[in-house]
C-alpha positions, 0 to 999 in steps of 0.5 A: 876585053872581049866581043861576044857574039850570037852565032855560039848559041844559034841553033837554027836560023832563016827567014818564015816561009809562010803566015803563023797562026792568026794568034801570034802563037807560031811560025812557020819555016818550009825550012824546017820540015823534017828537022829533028829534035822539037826545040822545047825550051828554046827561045825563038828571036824575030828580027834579029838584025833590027834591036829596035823590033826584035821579039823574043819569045819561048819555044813549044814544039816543033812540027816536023811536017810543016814546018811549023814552031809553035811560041808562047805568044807574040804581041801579033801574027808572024807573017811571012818573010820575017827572019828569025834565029832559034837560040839553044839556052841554059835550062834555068832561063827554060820557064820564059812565058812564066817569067813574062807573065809574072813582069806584065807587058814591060818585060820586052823593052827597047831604048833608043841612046843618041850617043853624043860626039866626043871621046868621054864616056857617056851613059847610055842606060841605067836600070834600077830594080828594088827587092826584097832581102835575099831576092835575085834580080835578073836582066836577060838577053841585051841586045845592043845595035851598033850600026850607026856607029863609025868609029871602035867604041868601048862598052862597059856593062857595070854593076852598083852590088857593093856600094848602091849608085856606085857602078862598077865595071864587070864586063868590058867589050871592044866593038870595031869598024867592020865587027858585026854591029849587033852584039848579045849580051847573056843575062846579069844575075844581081843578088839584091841582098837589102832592100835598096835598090841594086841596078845595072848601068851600060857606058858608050865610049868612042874612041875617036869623036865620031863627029856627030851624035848617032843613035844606038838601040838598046832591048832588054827582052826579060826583066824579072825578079823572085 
């Protein structure tokens, strides 16, 4: 088993120094006058200690001068004070704005889970996409906030591809008192290889009761199938 972290895939990190465009269109950091390189295709999180809030959009450019990191747009103006991280990724995941455009406003959504006292194992989320034959289903940046916790908890990301609502376990982590309580998960490619539905299910596990239901959030920022 394996925790898997965000700190690999940060480029740069702070907090807007001053407020984006009136658009939702950029933000700006004081921090970054003089940065090189122009962050194109990158991704850009705001609020990425709060899963219940966060935002995640594409990178444009960067203005070296002022600071200033130009977005696809965000749902509001980026005002000052609001920490954000920049995140390197994979060239495929490049076209987000294109992606969001073709899912609509769903693209970003969040989930509260009131994880249950008790050691069972528990579902906390169970996504159902349906496609066409031969068509890839994509679930991209899970960000799970595991502040509430307090006990080691096991979570379980599982899959229905060889047998539909039948989940099985791919991915295994073990979060510990005193681990960072936000986790990222990359995205889960699904081929749908039939028109029946394939889908994706998270499990919570506690390995000690913790007493007293606690909540769990849960974001999905992009959802999209070609």
């Amino acid at each position: 088993m394996r925790d898997i972290r965000l700190s690999p895939l940060v480029i740069h990190e702070g907090v807007t120094t001053a407020d984006g465009n009136v658009g939702g269109t950029s933000f700006i950091d004081a921090s970054l006058i003089g940065a090189l390189g122009d962050f194109q295709h990158t991704l850009a999180v705001l609020n990425p200690g709060n899963v219940a809030s966060v935002a995640v959009r594409e990178t444009i450019s960067l203005n070296s001068v002022t600071g200033e990191v130009t977005t696809t747009a965000f749902g509001a103006q980026v005002l000052a004070g609001t920490p954000y991280v920049i995140l390197a990724v994979p060239s495929e995941m490049a076209s987000i704005a294109s992606i969001l455009a073709a899912v609509g406003a769903g693209a970003v959504m969040n989930t509260t889970y009131n994880h249950p006292s008790g050691v069972a194992e528990q579902i906390a989320l169970t996504l159902t996409l349906t496609s066409g034959v031969g068509n890839v289903a994509e679930f991209r940046n899970f960000w799970v906030d595991l502040s509430n916790l307090t006990q080691n908890t096991i979570i379980r990301f599982k899959h229905d591809q060889v047998t539909p609502a039948t989940y099985r376990t791919f991915e295994t982590l073990r979060w510990k008192v005193g681990d960072d309580p936000a986790l990222y998960i990359p995205g889960v490619h699904i081929p749908v290889i039939a028109v029946t539905p394939r889908g994706l299910q998270i499990t919570v596990q506690s390995e000690v009761a913790e007493g007293a239901a606690r909540d769990i959030y849960i974001n999905r920022s992009v959802r999209y199938q070609v």
